[in-house]
C-alpha positions as CSV (number, residue, x, y, z in Angstrom):
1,X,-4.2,-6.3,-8.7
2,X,-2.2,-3.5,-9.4
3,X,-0.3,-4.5,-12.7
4,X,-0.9,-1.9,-15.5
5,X,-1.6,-4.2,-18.7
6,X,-1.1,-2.8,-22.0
7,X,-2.7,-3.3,-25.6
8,X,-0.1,-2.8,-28.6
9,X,-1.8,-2.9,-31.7
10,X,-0.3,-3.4,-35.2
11,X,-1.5,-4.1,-39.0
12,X,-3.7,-6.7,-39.9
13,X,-5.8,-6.4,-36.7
14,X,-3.3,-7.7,-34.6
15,X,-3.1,-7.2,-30.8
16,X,-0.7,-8.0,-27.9
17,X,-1.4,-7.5,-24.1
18,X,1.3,-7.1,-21.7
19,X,3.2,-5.5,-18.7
20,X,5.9,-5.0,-20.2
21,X,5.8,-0.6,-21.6
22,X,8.6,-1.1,-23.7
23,X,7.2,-3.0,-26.3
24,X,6.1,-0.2,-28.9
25,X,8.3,-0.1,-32.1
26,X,8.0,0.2,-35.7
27,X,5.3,-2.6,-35.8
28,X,3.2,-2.1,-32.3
29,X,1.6,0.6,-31.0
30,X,0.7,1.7,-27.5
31,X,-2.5,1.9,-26.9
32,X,-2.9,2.3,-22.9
33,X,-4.2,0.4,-20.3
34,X,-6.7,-2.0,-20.7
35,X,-6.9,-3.3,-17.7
36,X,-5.3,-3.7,-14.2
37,X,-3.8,-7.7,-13.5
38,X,-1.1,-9.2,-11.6
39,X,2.3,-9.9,-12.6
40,X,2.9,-12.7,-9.5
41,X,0.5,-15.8,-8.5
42,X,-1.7,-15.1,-5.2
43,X,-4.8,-16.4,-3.6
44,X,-7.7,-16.8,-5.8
45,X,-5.5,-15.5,-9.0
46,X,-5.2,-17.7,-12.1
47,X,-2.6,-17.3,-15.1
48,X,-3.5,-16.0,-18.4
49,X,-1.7,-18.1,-20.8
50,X,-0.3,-16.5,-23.6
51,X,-0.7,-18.5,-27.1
52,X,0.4,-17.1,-30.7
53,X,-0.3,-18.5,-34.2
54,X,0.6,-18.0,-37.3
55,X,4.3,-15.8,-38.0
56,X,5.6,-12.7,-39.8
57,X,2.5,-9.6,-40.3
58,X,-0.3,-12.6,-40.1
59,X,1.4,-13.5,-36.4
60,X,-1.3,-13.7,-33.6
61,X,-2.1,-13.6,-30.3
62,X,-4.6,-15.8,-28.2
63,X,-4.9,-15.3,-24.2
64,X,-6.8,-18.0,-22.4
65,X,-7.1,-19.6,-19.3
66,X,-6.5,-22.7,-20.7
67,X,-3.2,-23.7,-20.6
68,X,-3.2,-26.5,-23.6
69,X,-5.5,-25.0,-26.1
70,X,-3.8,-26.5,-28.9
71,X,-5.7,-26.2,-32.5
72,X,-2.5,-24.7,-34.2
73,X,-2.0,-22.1,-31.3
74,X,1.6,-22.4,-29.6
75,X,1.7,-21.1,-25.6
76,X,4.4,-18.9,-25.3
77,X,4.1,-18.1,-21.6
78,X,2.1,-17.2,-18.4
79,X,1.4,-13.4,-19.6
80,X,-0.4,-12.1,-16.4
81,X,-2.7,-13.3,-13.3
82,X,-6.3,-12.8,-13.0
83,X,-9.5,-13.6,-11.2
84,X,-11.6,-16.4,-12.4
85,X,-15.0,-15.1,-11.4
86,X,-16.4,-11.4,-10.5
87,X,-14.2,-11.5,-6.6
88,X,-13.0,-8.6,-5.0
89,X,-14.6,-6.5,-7.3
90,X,-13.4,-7.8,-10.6
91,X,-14.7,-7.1,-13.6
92,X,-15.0,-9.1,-16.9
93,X,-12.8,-8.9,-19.1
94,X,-14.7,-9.7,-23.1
95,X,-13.0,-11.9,-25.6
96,X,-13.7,-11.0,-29.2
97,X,-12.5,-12.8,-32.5
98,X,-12.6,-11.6,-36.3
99,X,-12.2,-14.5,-38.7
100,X,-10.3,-14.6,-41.8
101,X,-8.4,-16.3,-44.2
102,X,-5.4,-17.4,-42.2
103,X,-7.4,-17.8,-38.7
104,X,-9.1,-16.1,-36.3
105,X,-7.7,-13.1,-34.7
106,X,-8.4,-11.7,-31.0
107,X,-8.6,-8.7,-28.9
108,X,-9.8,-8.2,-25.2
109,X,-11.4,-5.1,-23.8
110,X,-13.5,-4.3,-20.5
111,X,-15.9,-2.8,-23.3
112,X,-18.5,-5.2,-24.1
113,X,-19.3,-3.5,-27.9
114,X,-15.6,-2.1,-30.0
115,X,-15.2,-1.7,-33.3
116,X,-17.6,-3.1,-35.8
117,X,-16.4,-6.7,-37.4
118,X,-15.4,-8.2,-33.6
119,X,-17.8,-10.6,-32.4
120,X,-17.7,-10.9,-29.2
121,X,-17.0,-14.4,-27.3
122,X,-18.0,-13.6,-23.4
123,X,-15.7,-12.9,-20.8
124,X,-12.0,-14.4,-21.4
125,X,-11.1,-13.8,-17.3
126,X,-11.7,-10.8,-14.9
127,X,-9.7,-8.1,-13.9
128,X,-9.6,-4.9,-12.8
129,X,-10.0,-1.1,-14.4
130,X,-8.0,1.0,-12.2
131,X,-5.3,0.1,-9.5
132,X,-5.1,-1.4,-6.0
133,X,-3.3,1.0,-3.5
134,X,-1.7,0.7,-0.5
135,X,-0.6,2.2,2.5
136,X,2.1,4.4,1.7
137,X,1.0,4.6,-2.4
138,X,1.9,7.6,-4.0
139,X,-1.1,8.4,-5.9
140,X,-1.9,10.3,-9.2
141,X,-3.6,13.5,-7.8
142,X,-0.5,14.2,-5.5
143,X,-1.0,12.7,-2.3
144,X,0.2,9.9,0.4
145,X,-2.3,6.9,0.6
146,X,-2.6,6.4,4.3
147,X,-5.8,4.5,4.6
148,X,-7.6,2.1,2.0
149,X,-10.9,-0.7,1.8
150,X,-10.6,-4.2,0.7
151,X,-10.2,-3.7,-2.4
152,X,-7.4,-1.2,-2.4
153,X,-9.3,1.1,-5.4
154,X,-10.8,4.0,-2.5
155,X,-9.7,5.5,0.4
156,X,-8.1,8.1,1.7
157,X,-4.6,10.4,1.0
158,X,-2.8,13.4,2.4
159,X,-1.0,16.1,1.2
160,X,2.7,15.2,0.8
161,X,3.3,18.7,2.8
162,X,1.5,20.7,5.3
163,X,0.1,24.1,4.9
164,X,3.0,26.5,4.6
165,X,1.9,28.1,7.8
166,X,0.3,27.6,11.4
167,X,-3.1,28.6,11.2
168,X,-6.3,29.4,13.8
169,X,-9.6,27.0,13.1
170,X,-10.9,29.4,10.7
171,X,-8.3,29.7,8.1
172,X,-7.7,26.1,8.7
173,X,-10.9,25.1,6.8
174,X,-11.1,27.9,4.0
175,X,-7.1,26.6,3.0
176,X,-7.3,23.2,3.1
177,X,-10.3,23.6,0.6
178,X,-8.0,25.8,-1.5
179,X,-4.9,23.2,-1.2
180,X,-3.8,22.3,-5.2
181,X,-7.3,24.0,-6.7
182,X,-9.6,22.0,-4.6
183,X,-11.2,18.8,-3.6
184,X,-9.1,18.7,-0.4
185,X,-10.1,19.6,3.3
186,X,-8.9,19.6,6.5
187,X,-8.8,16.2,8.8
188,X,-11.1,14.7,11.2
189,X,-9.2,13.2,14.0
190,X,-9.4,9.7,13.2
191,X,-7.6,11.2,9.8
192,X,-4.7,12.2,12.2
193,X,-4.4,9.0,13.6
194,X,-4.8,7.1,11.2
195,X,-1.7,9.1,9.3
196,X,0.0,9.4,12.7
197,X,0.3,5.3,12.8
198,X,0.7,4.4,9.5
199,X,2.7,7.3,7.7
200,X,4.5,8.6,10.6
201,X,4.9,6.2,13.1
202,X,5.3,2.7,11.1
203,X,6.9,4.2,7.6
204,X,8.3,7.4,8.7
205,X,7.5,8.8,5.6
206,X,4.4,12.2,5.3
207,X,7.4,14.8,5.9
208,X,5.5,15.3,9.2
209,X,6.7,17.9,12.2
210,X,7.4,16.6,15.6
211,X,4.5,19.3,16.8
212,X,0.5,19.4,16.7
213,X,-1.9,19.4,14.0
214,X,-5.5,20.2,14.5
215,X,-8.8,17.7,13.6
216,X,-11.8,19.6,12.5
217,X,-13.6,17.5,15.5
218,X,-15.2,20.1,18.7
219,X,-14.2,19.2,21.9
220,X,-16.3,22.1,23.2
221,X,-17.5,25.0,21.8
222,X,-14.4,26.6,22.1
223,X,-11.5,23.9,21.5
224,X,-10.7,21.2,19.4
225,X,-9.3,17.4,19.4
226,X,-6.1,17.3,17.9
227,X,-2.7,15.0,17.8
228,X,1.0,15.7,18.8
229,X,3.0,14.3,16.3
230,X,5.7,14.1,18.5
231,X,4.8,11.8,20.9
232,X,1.2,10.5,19.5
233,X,-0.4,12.2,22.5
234,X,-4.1,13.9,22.1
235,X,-4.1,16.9,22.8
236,X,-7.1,20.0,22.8
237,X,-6.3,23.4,21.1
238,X,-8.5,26.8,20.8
239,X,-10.4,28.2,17.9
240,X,-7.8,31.0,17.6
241,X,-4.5,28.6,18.7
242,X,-2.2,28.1,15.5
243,X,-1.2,24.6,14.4
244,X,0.2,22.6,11.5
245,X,-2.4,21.4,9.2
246,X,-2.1,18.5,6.8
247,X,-4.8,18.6,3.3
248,X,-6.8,14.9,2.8
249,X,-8.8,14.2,0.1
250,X,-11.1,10.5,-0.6
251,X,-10.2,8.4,-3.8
């Protein structure tokens, strides 16, 4: 599920979840995310039925599984898809109400305890608190998703460039670590493959030479594995050869 879903917030305790980033104005707020959904049906994703009651600044908004809740609550429309249960990783998503005068008012959040005066009704549906990737992702921290686990939230990206020079095994290591501050190093060779098939090869996207770039992995004690990325041949290279290096770093 890689659907951001927003809260908007207005007066009177009033809240509104959505896809949809435009729609702050005089009377709602943007909060943020408050949790990651679907905008399309798949397998083992339910709709979140969107209900409202009530019009004007005492307007509200109900989301439920339940697509005929009735008790003066009007559905308005599928708002998102979600998981039912706790699969793939989900994680509940807590209902909570505040009563007044004119009817009960809700809000969600992957928080079990908020602000004082919500009590809390269990989990409405499940969902998910930060995105799925895939192959080929762009992702926040500046890299090129090229390999991912079933649930799409880790796995692994690389630099969107190479190291502005060839360098020998020893400077490979020290700038890799330095790439963007930190938190990157250099690639074992099932890295290179794996960025060779599915960034090079099948996308053509990684800005990638037609030349060799060099796995931290020993061949001997004197040369390396390492990958042509011209013609997806392996290839061995010496501590002291130079070759292209390409940053990774784990999400």
């Amino acid at each position: 599920m890689n659907t951001p879903i927003y809260q908007y917030k207005a007066s009177n305790d009033r809240f509104q979840y959505s896809s949809d980033e435009g729609l702050a104005d005089s009377t709602w707020v943007k909060d943020g995310v408050a949790f990651y959904a679907s905008n399309e049906p798949g397998d083992g994703l339910v709709p979140v039925y969107k209900y409202h009651a009530g019009s004007g600044n005492t307007s509200r908004y109900l989301y439920s599984l339940n697509p005929d809740t009735g008790n003066g609550w009007t559905q308005e429309s599928i708002a998102f898809y979600v998981y039912e249960d706790n699969a793939n990783g989900a994680v509940p998503v807590f209902a909570f109400h505040k009563a007044k005068n004119e009817g009960w008012y809700f809000r969600y959040s992957v928080d079990q305890a908020i602000d004082d005066g919500w009590a809390e009704d269990g989990p409405a549906f499940y969902a998910s608190t930060s995105r799925a990737y895939q192959v080929g992702d762009k992702h926040p921290d500046g890299g090129i998703v090229f390999q991912v686990d079933e649930t799409g939230m880790h796995g692994m990206m690389c630099a969107p460039e190479d190291l502005d020079t060839k360098e020998n095994f020893e400077n490979t290591i020290a700038k890799a670590k330095e790439y963007k501050g930190g938190g990157w190093y250099a690639p074992t060779k099932r890295h290179l493959d794996a960025m060779y098939e599915e960034l090079h090869k099948q996308r053509g996207i990684g800005n990638f030479k037609e030349d060799v770039y060099r796995s931290t992995e020993f061949l001997s004690a004197h040369y390396q594995r390492a990958l042509n990325f011209g013609n997806g041949q392996n290839v061995s290279v010496g501590l002291r050869d130079e070759t292209w290096v390409r940053p990774v770093k784990a999400f």
